[in-house]
PLY file of the C-alpha trace (Angstrom):
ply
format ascii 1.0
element vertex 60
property float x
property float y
property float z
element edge 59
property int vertex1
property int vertex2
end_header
-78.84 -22.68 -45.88
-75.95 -21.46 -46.75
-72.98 -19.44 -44.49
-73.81 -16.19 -46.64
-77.65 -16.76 -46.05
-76.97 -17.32 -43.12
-75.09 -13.94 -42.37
-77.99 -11.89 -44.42
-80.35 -13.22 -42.44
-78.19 -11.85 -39.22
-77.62 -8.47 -40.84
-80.86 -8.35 -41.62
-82.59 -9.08 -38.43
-80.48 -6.39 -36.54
-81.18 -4.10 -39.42
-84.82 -4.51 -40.37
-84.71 -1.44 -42.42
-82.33 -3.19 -44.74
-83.47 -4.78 -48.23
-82.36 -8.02 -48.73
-79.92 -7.04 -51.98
-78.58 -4.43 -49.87
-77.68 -6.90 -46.92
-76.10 -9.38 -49.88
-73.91 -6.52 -51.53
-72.80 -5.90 -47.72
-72.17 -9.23 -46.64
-70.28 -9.57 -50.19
-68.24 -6.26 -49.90
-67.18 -7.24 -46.66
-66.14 -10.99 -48.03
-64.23 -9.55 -50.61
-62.55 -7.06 -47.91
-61.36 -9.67 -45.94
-59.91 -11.96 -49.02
-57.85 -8.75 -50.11
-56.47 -8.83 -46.79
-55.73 -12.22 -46.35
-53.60 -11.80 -49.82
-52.27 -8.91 -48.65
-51.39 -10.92 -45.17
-50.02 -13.79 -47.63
-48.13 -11.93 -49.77
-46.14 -9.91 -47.62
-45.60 -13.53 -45.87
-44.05 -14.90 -48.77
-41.38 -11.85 -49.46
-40.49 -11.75 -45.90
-39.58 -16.03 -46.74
-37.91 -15.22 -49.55
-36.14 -12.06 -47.92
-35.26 -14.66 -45.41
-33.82 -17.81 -47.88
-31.71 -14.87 -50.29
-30.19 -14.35 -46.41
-29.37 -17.70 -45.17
-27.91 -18.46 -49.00
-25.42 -15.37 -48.84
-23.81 -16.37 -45.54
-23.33 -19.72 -46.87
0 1
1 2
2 3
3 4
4 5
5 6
6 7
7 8
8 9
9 10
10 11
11 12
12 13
13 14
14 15
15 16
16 17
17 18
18 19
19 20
20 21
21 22
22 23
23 24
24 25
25 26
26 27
27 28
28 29
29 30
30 31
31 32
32 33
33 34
34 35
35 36
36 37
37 38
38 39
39 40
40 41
41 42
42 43
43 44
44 45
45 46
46 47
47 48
48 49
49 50
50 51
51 52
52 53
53 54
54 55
55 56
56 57
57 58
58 59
């Protein structure tokens, strides 16, 4: 089984109410939530580095 099986199966035993497409499209919305904010996370990362290396090279 898979981690995302895994994870409907979860959602879907504390939700019995739930179809099974409707626990995958939330399990997948939420996936995708999380990867924008890792990027997000990431990017902002990388211009604070670069921020940070244009900074040390002007006092040089």
């Amino acid at each position: 089984m898979t981690k995302i099986d895994g994870k409907v199966e979860e959602l879907l035993a504390k939700h019995p109410s739930l179809t099974k497409l409707e626990a995958i499209k939330i399990v997948t919305e939420k996936n995708e939530r999380k990867k924008k904010k890792r990027a997000e996370k990431t990017e902002k990362s990388n211009a604070k580095k670069l921020k940070h290396e244009a900074y040390l090279r002007e006092r040089r």
